[in-house]
C-alpha positions, 0 to 999 in steps of 0.5 A: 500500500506504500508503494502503490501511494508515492508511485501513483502518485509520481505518475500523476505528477509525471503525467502532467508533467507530461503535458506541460513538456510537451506545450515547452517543446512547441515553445521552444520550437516557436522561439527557435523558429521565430528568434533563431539561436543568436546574441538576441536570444541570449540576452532573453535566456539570461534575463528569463534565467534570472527570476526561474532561477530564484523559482526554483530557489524560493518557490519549487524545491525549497519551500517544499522541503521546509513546509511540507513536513511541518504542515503534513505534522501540524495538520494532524495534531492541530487542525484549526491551528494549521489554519493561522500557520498557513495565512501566516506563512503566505503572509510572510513569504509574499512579502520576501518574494516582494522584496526579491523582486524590487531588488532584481528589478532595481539593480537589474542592470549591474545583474546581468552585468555580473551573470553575462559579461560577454553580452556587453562585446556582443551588444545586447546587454541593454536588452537583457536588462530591460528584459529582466526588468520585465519579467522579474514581477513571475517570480512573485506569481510563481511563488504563489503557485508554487505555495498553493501547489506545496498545499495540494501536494499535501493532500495527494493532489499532484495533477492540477499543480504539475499541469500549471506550467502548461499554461504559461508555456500556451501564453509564450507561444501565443504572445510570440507568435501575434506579438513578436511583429510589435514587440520583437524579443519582448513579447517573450517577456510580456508571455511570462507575465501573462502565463504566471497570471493564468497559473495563479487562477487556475489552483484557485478552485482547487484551494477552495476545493480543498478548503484551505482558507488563509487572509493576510497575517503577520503574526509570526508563529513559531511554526512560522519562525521554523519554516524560514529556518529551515528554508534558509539552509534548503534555499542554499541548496537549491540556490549552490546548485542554480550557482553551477549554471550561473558560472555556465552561463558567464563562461558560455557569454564569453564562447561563440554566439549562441552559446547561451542559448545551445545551453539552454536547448540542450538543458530543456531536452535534458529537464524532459526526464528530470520533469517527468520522472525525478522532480515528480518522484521527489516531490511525492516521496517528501509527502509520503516520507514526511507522513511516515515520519509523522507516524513513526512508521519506520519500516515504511519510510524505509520501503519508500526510499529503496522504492524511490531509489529503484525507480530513479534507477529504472527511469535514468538509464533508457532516458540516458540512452534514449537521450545521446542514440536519439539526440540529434534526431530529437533537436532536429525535429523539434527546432530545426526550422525557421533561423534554427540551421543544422549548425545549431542543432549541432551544437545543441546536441554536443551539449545535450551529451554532456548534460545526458551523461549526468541524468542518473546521478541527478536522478539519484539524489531526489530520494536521498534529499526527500528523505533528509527533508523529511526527517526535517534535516535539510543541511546534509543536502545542501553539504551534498549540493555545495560539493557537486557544485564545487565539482562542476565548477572546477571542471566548467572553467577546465574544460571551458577555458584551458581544454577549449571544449565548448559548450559540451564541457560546461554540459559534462562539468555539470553532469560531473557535478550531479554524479558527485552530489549524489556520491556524497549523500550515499556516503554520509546518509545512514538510510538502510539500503536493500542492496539485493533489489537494488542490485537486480533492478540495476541489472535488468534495467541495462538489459533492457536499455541495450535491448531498447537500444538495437531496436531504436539503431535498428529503426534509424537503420532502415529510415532516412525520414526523421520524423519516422526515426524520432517517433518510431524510436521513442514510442517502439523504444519504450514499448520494447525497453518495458516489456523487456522489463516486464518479462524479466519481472523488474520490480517498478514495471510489474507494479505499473502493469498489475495496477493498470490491469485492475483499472481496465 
């Protein structure tokens, strides 16, 4: 019953996630189609980087590690308490986002500055900073979003949250597309403002669904005082591994034009899995954890960590795979049109090989880090972060500037990074590893990744059409990587099928 609870739910999430991927893709193919890959684009991403960046800070993976738990105890011993916490907490945290956002909005000149020095040589930093001044004001949107989301989670509602993004994905394209003729680069940014707009509205219903109900507050309860205490050390986190891609993306401002933007092409590919499968998978382990935490339930908390563990590892490895045989022919069919040329889809791919190489270790660390979040430990991971970061720093301006290896060696310093964030939490974690399972879904999940990978060479083989080979590979690929897996009775696959055979 454990099991089937976070697994149902990281596929709710997933799912959804799905849908939003898919609306990203079309986005980024219009932004492609419509702008190209050059020093316009860049000075976009760098400004679009900027408020995502402090999303995920603030909003996504850090306040979801300090509130969940707490909330998930509160809830159960003092309902209508938990009520004063909540309208207290939202409260407190729109006014930091207010704060951030003034700040970004402020100095948004000597940030890009600092973030993109290249720009200046290239005649675009202007744009950027006007830009940044554009669509810094989501970052307090999303952070409403991703309260509410943090909220619904809680009661094991996953779809309507993970969907959201779709919508801001749906207001980028329309807004470049009918406005880009007005506006050139900027209706990007007015897409953004407009897209956190619709999020907002859509978790509405849902929160009063729920009946969660809180007002303006600013009565600091101690409850309150823990979460920002906890936060702290969560944000640092999440903020030491966005630093990785900051030192990325100066490095990347001094390469070739368009850098930036290969970069950022080659990380939305690689994000598609991490979407899907990791980001879904850690934020239904915390929920599921946090509770069995509450309840003392030892023996569960444990089953979930190794359940999460295997499933990190059942879905790492054929994305992986998948991910440098199909690359190329992916970026091809999704970007290239427009002033997107072969030459950029090129590059993106070389950078997507980097970045592939770290999807497992990446992967990995979700279960570690909702278990620490859990217990209310949110130091250990941000020890563990600094480390990998560290890591990908030194071999960013290695391979970046003495190796000469371009944008594929900032991608590879980043994965080596992601690989020794997990290395650290496995050793200093004291989480009891059911190695046997472990070890047979490790092994029938490289078998079928190797089978999987002969049908998609296979099919690439016997078709020139590129549309066929992406299409026939992804979807012949899975089929056959999975039923491999089911035949072997890997564990995470054999669940899937007995709950979809119960459903039909």
């Amino acid at each position: 019953m454990s099991k089937a609870h976070f697994l149902k739910n990281t596929l709710f999430f997933s799912f959804a996630t799905f849908i939003s991927r898919v609306l990203g893709y079309i986005r980024d193919a219009t932004v492609a189609y419509i702008f190209g890959a050059n020093p316009l684009t860049d000075a976009f991403f760098v400004a679009w980087r900027i408020p995502n960046t402090l999303r995920q800070l603030v909003a996504e993976g850090s306040f979801n590690a300090a509130f969940i738990p707490i909330f998930t105890e509160l809830s159960k011993r003092e309902p209508d308490y938990s009520k004063k916490y909540i309208s207290s907490l939202f409260s407190f945290y729109t006014l930091a986002l207010s704060f951030l956002t003034f700040i970004g909005v402020f100095f948004s000149d000597f940030i890009v500055g600092v973030i993109a020095p290249g720009l200046a040589e290239k005649g675009t930093i202007n744009e950027a900073s006007s830009l940044l001044k554009l669509t810094f004001p989501y970052l307090i949107l999303v952070g409403w979003v991703s309260f509410f989301m943090a909220l619904l989670n809680t009661r094991d509602r996953f779809f309507v949250p993970a969907v959201s993004p779709a919508l801001l994905n749906l207001s980028f394209i329309l807004c470049a597309f009918f406005l880009s003729s007005y506006y050139g680069i900027y209706s990007l940014g007015i897409g953004a403002l407009i897209g956190g707009i619709l999020q907002v509205f859509l978790q509405i219903p849902f929160i009063i669904k729920e009946k969660f109900s809180f007002y303006l507050s600013f009565k600091i309860l101690p409850e309150t005082k823990e979460t920002f205490k906890r936060l702290i050390p969560a944000f640092l986190s999440f903020g030491v591994s966005q630093f990785g891609f900051i030192v990325d993306t100066i490095i990347a401002s001094f390469l070739i034009g368009g850098a930036i933007s290969y970069l950022y092409y080659a990380n939305r590919i690689f994000q598609l899995p991490i979407g899907l499968f990791a980001i879904g998978l850690g934020n239904a382990l915390l929920v599921s954890l946090s509770k069995h935490i509450s309840e003392g339930n030892k023996k569960s908390f444990l089953q979930d960590f190794n359940n999460g563990i295997r499933f990190a590892i059942f879905i790492s490895i054929p994305a992986t795979v998948g991910m440098i045989v199909l690359g190329k022919e992916i970026i091809s069919v999704l970007l290239e049109r427009g002033a997107f040329s072969q030459k950029n889809t090129e590059l993106t791919y070389i950078a997507l090989i980097g970045y592939s190489v770290g999807l497992t270790g990446y992967a990995l660390t979700r279960p570690y880090k909702s278990a620490f979040f859990a217990k209310g430990d949110t130091k250990t991971p941000l020890y563990s972060t600094i480390f990998g970061v560290l890591i990908s720093i030194v071999f960013a301006v290695i391979f970046g500037f003495l190796l000469n290896w371009g944008v594929f060696g900032l991608a590879f310093a980043s994965s080596l990074g992601g690989i020794a964030s997990f290395i650290y939490l496995f050793f200093v974690s004291d989480f009891k590893l059911y190695k046997s399972g472990i070890l047979d879904t490790s092994f029938k999940t490289f078998v079928s990744a190797a089978v999987m990978t002969i049908a998609v060479i296979f099919i690439k083989s016997i078709s020139e059409n590129l549309y066929l080979q992406v299409f026939a590979g992804v979807f012949v690929g899975a089929f056959i990587y999975f039923f491999t897996a089911y035949i072997l009775k890997e564990n995470s696959v054999v669940f899937i099928a007995s709950k979809l055979r119960s459903r039909l």
